[in-house]
MDAnalysis code that builds the backbone (N, CA, C; Angstrom):
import MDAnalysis as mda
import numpy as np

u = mda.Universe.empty(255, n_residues=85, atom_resindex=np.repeat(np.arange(85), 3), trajectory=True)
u.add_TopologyAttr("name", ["N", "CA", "C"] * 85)
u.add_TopologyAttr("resid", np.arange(1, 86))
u.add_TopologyAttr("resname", ["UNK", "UNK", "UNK", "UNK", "UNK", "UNK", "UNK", "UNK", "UNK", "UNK", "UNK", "UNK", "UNK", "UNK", "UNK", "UNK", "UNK", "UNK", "UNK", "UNK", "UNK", "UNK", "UNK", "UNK", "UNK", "UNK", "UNK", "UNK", "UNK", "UNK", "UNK", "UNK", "UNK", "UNK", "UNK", "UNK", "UNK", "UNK", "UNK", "UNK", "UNK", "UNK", "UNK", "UNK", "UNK", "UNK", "UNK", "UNK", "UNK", "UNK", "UNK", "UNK", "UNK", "UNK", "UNK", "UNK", "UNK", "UNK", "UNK", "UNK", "UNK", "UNK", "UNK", "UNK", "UNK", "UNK", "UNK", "UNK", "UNK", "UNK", "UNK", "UNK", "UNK", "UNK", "UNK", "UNK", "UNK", "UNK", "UNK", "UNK", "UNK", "UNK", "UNK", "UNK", "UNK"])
u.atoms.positions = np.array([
    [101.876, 40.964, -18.952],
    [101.315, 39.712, -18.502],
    [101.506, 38.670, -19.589],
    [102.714, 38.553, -19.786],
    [103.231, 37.253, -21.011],
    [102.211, 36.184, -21.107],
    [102.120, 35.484, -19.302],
    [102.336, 34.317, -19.541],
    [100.774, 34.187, -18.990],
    [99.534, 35.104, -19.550],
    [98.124, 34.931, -19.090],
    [97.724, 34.420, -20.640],
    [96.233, 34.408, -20.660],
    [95.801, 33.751, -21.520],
    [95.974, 34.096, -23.066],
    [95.750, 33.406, -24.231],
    [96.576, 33.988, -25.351],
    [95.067, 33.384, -26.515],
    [95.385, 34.166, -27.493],
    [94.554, 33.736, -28.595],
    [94.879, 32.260, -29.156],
    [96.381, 31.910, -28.479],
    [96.509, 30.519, -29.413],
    [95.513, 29.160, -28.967],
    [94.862, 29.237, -27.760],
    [93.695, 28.279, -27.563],
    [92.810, 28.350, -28.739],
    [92.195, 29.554, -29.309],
    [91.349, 29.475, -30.355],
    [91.614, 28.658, -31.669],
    [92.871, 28.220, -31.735],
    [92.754, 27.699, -32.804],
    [92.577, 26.257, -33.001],
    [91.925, 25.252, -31.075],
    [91.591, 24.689, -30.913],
    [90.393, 24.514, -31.142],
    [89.673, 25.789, -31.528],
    [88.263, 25.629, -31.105],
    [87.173, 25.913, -32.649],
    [86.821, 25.349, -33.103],
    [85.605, 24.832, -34.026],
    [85.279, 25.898, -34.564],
    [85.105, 26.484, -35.567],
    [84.428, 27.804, -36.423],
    [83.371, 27.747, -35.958],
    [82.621, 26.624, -35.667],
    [81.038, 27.045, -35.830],
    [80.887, 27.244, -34.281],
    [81.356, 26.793, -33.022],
    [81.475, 26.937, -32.182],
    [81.954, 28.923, -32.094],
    [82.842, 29.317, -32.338],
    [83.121, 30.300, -32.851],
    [82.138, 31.390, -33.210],
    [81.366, 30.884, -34.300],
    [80.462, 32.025, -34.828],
    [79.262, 31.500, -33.747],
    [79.467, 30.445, -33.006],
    [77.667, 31.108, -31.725],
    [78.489, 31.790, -31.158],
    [79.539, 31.923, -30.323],
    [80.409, 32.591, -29.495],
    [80.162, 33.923, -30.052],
    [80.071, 34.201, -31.040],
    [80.244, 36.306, -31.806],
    [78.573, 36.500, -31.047],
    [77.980, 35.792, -31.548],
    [76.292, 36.082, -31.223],
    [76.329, 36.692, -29.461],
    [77.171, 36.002, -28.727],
    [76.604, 36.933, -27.369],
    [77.989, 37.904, -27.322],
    [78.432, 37.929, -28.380],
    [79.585, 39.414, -28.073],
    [79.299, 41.009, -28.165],
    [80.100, 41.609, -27.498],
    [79.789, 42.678, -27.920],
    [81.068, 43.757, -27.741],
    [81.212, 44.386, -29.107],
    [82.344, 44.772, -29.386],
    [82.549, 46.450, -28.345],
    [83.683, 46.447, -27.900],
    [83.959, 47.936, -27.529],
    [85.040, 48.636, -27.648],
    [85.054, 50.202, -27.945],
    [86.516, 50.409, -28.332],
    [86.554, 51.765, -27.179],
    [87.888, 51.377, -26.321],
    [87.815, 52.471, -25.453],
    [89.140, 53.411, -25.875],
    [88.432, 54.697, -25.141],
    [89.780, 55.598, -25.317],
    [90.781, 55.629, -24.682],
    [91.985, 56.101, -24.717],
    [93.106, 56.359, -23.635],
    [93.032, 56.208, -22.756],
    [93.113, 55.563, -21.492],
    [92.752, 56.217, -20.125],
    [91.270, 55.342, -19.839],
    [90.605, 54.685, -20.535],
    [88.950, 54.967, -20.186],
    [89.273, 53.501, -19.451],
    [88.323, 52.851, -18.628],
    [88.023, 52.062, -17.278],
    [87.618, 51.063, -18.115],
    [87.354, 49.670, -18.493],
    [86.819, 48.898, -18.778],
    [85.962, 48.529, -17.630],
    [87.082, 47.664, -16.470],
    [85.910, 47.658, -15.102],
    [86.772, 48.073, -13.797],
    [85.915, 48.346, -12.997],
    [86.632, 49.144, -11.479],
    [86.802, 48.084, -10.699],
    [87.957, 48.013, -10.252],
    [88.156, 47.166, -9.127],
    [86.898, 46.948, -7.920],
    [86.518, 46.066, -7.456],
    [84.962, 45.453, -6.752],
    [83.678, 45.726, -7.724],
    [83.701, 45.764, -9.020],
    [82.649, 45.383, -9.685],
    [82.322, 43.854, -9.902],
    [81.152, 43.743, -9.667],
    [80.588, 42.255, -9.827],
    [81.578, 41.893, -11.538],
    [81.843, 40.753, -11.201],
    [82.468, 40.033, -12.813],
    [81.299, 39.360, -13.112],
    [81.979, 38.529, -13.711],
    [80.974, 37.751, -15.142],
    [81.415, 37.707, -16.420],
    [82.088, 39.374, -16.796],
    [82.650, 39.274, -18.296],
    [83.410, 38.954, -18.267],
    [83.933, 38.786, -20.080],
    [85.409, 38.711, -20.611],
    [85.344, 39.206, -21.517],
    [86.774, 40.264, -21.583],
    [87.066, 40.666, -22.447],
    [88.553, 39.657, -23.270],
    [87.979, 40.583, -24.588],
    [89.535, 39.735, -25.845],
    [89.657, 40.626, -26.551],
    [90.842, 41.131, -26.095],
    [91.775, 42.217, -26.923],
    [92.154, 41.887, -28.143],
    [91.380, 42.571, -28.841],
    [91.361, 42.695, -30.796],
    [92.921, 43.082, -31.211],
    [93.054, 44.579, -30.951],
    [94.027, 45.121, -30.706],
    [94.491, 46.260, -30.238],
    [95.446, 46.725, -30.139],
    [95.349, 48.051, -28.547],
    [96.628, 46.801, -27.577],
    [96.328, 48.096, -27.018],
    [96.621, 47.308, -25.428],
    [95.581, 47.636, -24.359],
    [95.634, 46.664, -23.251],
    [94.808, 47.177, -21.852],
    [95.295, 46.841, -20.915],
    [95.786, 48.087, -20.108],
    [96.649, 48.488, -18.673],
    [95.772, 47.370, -17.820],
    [96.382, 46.591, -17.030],
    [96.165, 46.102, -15.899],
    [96.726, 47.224, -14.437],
    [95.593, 47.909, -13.716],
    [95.941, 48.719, -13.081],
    [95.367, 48.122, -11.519],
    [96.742, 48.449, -10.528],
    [95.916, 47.782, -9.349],
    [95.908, 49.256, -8.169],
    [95.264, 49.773, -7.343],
    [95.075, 51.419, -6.798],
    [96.316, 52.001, -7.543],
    [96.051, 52.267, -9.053],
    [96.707, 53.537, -9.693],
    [98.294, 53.198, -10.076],
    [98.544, 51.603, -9.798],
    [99.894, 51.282, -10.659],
    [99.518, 50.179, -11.739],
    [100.371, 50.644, -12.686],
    [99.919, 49.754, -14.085],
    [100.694, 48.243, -13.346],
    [100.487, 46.880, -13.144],
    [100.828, 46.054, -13.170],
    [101.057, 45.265, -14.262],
    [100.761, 45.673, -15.513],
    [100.779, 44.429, -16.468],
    [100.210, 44.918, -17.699],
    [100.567, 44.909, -18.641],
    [99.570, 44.871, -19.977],
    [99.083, 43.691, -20.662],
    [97.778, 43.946, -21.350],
    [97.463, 43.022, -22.274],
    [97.222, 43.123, -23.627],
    [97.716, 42.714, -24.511],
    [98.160, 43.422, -26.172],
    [96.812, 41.919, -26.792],
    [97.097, 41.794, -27.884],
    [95.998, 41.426, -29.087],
    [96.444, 40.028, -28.856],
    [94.945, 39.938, -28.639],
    [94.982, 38.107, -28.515],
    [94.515, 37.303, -27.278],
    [94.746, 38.363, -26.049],
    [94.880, 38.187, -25.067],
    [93.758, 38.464, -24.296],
    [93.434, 37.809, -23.090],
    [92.345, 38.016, -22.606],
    [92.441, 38.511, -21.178],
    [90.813, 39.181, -20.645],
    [90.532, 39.830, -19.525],
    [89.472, 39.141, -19.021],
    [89.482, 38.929, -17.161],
    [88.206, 38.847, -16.786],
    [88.349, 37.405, -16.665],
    [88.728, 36.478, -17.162],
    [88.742, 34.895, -17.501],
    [88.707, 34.601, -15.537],
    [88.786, 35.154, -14.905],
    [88.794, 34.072, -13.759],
    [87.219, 34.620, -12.924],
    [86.656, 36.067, -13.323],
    [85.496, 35.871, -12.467],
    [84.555, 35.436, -13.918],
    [84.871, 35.397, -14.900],
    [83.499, 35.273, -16.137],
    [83.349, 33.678, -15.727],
    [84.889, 32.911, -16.059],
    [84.697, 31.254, -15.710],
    [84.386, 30.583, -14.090],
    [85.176, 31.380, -13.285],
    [85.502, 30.572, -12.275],
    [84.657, 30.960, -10.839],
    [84.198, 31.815, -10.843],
    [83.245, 32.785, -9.997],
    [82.353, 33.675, -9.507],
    [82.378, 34.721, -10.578],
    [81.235, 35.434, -10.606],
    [81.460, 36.472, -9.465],
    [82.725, 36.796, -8.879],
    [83.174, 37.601, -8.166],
    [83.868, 38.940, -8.256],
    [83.438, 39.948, -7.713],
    [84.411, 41.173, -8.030],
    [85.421, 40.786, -9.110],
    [85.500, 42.181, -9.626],
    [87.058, 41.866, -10.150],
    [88.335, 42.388, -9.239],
    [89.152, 41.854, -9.450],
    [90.299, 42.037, -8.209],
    [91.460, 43.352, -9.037],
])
């Protein structure tokens, strides 16, 4: 997924803005294989890939990866509050 969201917005964005942003974070490190979220779970989050990668999987085919920098979730955390697709 090249052309989804990228860490280079952040360097638009204000340190101090930044460090309130860490205050509602919360860090997770998954294993191989492990689910972040299931397809029709209520959204809301976002995730931001530190580093790793994370399979974009749609019924059991990888569609896409997302490597360091890059973000998850950005359209139900901002735009809806809807399943994730």
């Amino acid at each position: 997924m090249a052309d989804g969201p990228s860490a280079s917005w952040l360097a638009h964005v204000s340190d101090g803005v930044l460090e309130r942003a860490v205050d509602h974070c919360q860090l997770f490190q998954l294993e191989p294989l492990q689910v972040l979220w299931a397809t029709g779970e209520m959204g809301g989050d976002l995730a931001f890939v530190r580093d790793g990668q994370l399979a974009v999987d749609r019924d059991g085919v990888v569609v896409g990866t997302l490597g360091p920098g890059e973000l998850a979730g950005e359209g139900s955390a901002f735009f809806s509050r809807e399943p994730h697709h």
